[in-house]
C-alpha positions as CSV (number, residue, x, y, z in Angstrom):
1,X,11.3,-4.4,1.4
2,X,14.1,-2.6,2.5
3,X,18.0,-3.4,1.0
4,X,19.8,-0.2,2.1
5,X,23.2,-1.0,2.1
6,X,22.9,-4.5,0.6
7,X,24.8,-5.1,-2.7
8,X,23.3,-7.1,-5.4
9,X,24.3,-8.5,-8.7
10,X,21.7,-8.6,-11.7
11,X,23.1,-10.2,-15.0
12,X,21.1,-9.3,-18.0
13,X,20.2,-6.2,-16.5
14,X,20.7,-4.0,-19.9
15,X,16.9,-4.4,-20.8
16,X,13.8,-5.7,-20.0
17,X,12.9,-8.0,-17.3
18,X,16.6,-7.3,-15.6
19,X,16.7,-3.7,-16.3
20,X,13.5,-3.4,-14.4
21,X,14.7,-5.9,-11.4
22,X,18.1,-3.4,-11.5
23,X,16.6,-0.5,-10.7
24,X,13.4,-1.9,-8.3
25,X,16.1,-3.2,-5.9
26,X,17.7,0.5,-6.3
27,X,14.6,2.1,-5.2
28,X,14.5,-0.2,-2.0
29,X,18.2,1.2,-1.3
30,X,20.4,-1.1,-2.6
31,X,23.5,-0.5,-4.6
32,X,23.2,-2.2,-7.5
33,X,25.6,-3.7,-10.3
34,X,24.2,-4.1,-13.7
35,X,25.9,-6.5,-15.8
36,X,25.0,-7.1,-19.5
37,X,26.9,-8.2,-22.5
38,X,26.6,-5.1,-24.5
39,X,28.2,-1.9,-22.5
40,X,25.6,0.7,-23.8
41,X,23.1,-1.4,-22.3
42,X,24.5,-1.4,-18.7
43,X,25.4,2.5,-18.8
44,X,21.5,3.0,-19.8
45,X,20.0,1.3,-16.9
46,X,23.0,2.7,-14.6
47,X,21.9,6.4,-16.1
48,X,18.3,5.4,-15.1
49,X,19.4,4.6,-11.9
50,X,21.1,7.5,-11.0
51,X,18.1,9.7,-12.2
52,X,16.2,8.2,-9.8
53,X,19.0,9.0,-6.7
54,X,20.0,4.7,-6.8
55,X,23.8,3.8,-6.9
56,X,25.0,1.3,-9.5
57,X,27.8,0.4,-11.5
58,X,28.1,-1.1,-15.3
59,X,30.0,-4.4,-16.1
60,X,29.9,-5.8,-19.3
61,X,30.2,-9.3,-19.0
62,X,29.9,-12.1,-21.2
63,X,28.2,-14.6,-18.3
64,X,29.0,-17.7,-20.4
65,X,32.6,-17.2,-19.5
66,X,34.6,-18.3,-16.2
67,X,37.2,-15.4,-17.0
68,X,34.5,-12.5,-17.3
69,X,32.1,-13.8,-14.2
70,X,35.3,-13.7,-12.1
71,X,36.2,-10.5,-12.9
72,X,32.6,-9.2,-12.7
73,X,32.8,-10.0,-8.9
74,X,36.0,-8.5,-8.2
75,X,35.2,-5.7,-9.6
76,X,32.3,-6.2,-7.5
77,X,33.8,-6.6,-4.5
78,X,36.6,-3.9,-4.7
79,X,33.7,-1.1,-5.4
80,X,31.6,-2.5,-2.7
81,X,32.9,-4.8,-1.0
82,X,30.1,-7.3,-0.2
83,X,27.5,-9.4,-1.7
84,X,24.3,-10.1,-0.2
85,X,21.7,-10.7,-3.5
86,X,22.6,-12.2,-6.7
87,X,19.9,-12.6,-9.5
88,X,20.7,-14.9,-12.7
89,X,18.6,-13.4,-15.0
90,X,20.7,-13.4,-18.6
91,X,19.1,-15.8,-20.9
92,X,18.3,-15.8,-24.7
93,X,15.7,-17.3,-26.6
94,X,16.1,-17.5,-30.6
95,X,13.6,-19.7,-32.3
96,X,15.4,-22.3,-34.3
97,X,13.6,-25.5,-35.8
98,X,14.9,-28.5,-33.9
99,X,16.0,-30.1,-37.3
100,X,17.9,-27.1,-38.3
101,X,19.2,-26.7,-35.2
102,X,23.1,-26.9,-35.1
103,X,25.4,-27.7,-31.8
104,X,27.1,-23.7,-32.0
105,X,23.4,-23.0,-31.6
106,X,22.7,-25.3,-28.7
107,X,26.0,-24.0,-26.8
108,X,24.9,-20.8,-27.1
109,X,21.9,-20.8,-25.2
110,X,23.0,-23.9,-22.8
111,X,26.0,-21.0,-22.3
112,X,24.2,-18.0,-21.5
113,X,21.3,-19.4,-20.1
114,X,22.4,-22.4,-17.8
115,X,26.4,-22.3,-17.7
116,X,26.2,-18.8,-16.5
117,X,24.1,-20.0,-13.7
118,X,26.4,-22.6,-12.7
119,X,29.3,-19.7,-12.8
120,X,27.7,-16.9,-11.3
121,X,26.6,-18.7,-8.7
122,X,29.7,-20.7,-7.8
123,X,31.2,-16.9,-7.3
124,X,28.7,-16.0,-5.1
125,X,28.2,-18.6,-3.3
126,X,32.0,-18.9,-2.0
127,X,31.9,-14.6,-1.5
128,X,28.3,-15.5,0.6
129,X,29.7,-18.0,2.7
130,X,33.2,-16.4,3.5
131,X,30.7,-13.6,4.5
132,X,29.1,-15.6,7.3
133,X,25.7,-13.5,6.8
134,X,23.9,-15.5,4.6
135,X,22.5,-14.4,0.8
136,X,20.0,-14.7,-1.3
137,X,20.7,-16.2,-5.3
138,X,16.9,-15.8,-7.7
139,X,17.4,-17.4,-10.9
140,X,15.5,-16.4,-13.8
141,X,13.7,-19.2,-15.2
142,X,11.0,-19.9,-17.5
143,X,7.4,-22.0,-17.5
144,X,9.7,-23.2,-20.3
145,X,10.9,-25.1,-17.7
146,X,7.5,-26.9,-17.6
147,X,5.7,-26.4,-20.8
148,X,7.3,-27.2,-23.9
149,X,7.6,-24.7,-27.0
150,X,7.9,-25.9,-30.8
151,X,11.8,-24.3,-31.9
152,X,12.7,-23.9,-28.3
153,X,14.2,-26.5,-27.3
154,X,17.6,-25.7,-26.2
155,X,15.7,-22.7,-24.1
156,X,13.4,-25.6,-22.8
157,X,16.5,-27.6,-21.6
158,X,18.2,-24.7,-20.4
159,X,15.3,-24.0,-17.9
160,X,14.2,-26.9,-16.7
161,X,17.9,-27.6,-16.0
162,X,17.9,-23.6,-14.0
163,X,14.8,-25.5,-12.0
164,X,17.0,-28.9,-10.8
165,X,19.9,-26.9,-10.1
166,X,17.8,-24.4,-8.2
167,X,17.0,-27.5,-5.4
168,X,19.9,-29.2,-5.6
169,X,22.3,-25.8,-4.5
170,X,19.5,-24.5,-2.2
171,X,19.9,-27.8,-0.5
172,X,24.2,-27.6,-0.8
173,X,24.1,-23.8,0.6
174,X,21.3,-24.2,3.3
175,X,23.5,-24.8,6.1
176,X,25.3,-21.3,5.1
177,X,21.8,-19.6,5.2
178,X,22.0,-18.4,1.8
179,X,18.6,-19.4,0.1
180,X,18.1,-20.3,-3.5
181,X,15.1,-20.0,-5.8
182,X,13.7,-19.7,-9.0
183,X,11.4,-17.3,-10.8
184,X,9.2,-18.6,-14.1
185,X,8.1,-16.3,-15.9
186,X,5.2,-16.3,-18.5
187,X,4.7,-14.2,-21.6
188,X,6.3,-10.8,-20.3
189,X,6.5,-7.3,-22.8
190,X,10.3,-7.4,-23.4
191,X,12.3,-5.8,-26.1
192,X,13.0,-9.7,-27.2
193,X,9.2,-10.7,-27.0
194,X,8.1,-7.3,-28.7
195,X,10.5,-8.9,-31.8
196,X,7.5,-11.4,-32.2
197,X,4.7,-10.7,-35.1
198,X,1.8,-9.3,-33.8
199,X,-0.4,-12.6,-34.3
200,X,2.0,-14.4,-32.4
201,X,1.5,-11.7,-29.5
202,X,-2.5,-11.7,-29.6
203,X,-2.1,-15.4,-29.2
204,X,0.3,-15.1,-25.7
205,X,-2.5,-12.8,-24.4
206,X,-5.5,-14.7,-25.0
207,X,-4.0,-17.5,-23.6
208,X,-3.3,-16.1,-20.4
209,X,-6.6,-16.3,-17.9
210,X,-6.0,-12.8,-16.2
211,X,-5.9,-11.5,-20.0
212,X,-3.0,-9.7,-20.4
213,X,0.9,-9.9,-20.5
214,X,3.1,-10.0,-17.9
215,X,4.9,-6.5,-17.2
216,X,8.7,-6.4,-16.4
217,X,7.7,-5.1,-12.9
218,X,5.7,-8.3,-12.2
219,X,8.8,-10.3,-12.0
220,X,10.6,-8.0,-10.4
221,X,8.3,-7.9,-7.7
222,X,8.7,-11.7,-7.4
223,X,12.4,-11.6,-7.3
224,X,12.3,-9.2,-4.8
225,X,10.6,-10.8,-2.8
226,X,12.6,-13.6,-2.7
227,X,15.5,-11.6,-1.8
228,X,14.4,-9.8,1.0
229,X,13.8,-11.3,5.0
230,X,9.9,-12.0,4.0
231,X,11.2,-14.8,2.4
232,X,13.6,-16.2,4.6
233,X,12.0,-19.5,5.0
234,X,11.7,-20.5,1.5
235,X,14.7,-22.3,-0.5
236,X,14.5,-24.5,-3.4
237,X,11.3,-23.5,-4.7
238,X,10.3,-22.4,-8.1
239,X,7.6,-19.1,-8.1
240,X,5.5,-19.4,-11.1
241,X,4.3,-15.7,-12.5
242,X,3.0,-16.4,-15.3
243,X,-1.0,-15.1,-14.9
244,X,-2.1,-18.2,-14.2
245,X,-1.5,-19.5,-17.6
246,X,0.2,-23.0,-16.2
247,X,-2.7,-23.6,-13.9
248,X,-4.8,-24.6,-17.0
249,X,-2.3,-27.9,-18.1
């Protein structure tokens, strides 16, 4: 899959799952911009890039807000002035009881996780179409989307709304040829998973039938996919990765 010259936005690209997805689409050529909420974060996966001959920039952003996502792209475009791939992977997941669960909570992860969504791709989709070439937008979301989770229920909703609005804009933005779809990842080995006790983590992996974790690269693979010209038939869809661990339900 070759993206020489393409430009493509990652959100959440300071760690895990998004750190890898950064620098994969590096390797295949592209010139990447990390964005993350915490600045360290994006200069690490930047330095990563760079070690391995990739181009990127940092941009701290706080997705959740109109204010930062619009600067994030002009920053964008004045460095490299295009867009072809954006991938809305920023999300959060803390566990909170639903009866201790209180509405700053709930904002919070509706914010990062589905408002950002909304915001990052309203940006790209008007730099896309004024463009004329077409793009690609992956979204990050979840078999979260499709199996419910005791204290996750704002991450739950957040999802399964990623997955709705995944259709609905692929639908919007198919006469523009700029193709939308969604990722769902299963259990993957994240710095946010790894927080989980160790029973908890046993659990994930025997549940899964190919017996193991998902890796960071699996989804990148899978969102890489979906933004190269292999995929340029499919919009609206939603590409479970999970192991096979929704094929059981």
């Amino acid at each position: 899959m070759d993206f020489k010259d393409q430009v493509v936005i990652v959100t959440g690209a300071g760690r895990g799952i998004g750190e890898e997805i950064a620098v994969q689409f590096a390797k295949e050529g592209a010139k990447v911009v990390v964005a993350s909420l915490h600045g360290q974060e994006c200069d690490s996966t930047v330095k990563k890039i760079a070690s391995a001959k990739g181009k990127a920039i940092a941009v701290p952003c706080d997705v959740s807000s109109a204010r930062d996502v619009k600067s994030l792209f002009e920053k964008t475009l004045r460095e490299f002035g295009r867009v072809d791939v954006l991938v809305n992977n920023a999300g959060i997941f803390p566990f909170v009881p639903f009866k201790d669960m209180v509405e700053e909570q709930w904002d919070r992860v509706i914010g990062v996780n589905l408002k950002s969504v909304f915001l990052c791709s309203k940006e790209a989709a008007s730099v896309m179409v004024k463009q004329g070439r077409g793009g690609k937008i992956v979204n990050i979301s979840s078999i979260a989307s499709i199996v419910g989770y005791p204290m996750l229920t704002h991450y739950c909703a957040s999802k399964g709304g990623i997955n709705g609005f995944t259709r609905a804009l692929a639908l919007e933005l198919a006469p523009s040829k700029i193709r939308v779809n969604a990722v769902l990842p299963g259990g993957v080995k994240t710095p946010g998973v790894g927080e989980l006790d160790e029973k908890t983590l046993k659990g994930i992996e025997s549940s899964v039938p190919l017996a193991r974790m998902g890796e960071p690269i699996d989804i990148a693979n899978a969102v890489l996919f979906l933004a190269s010209d292999k995929s340029d038939y499919i919009t609206g869809q939603t590409l479970v990765v999970d192991g096979g661990s929704t094929a059981k339900d």
